[in-house]
C-alpha positions in Angstrom: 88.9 101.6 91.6 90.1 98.7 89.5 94.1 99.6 89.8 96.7 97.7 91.4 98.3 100.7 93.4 101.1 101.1 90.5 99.5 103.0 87.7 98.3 100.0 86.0 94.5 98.8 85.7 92.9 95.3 85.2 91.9 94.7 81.9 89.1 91.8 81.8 88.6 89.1 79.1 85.0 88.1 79.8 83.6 85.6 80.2 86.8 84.3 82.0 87.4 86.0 85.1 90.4 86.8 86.9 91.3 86.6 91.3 93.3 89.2 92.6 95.5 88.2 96.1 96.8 90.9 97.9 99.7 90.4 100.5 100.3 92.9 102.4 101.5 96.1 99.8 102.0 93.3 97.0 99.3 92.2 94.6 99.4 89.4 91.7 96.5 87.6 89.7 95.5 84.4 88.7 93.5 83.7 85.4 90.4 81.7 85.5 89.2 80.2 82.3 85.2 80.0 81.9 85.4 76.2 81.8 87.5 76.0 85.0 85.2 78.4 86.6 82.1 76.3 86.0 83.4 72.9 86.0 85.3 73.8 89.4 83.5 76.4 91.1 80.2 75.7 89.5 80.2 79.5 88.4 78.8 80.8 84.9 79.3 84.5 84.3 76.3 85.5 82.6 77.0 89.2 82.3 79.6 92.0 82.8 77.4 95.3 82.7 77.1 96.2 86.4 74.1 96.8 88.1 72.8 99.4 90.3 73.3 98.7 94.3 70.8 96.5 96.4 68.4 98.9 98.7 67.2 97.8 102.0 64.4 99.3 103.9 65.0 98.6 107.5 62.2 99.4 110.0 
């Protein structure tokens, strides 16, 4: 989880976040700043610690 296929991993800079597009076998990234990511997207990273997986209960 978190490689590219090659060997190489992707190394975050929080609180910027970064898009990775796949193309078929190829793969490249684009850098989002924080600023661009709120002012654009109206997105606000708040946190990088993961948390644990959503449950459901369906009856």
């Amino acid at each position: 989880m978190g490689d590219y296929g090659d060997g190489t991993q992707y190394q975050h800079s929080f609180p910027n976040a970064a898009v990775v597009i796949k193309k078929g076998k190829d793969a490249g990234d684009k850098f989002l700043p924080a600023d661009e990511l709120f002012n654009k997207y109206n997105i606000k990273l708040i946190s990088w610690e993961p948390s644990p997986p959503i449950k459901n209960t369906f009856k």
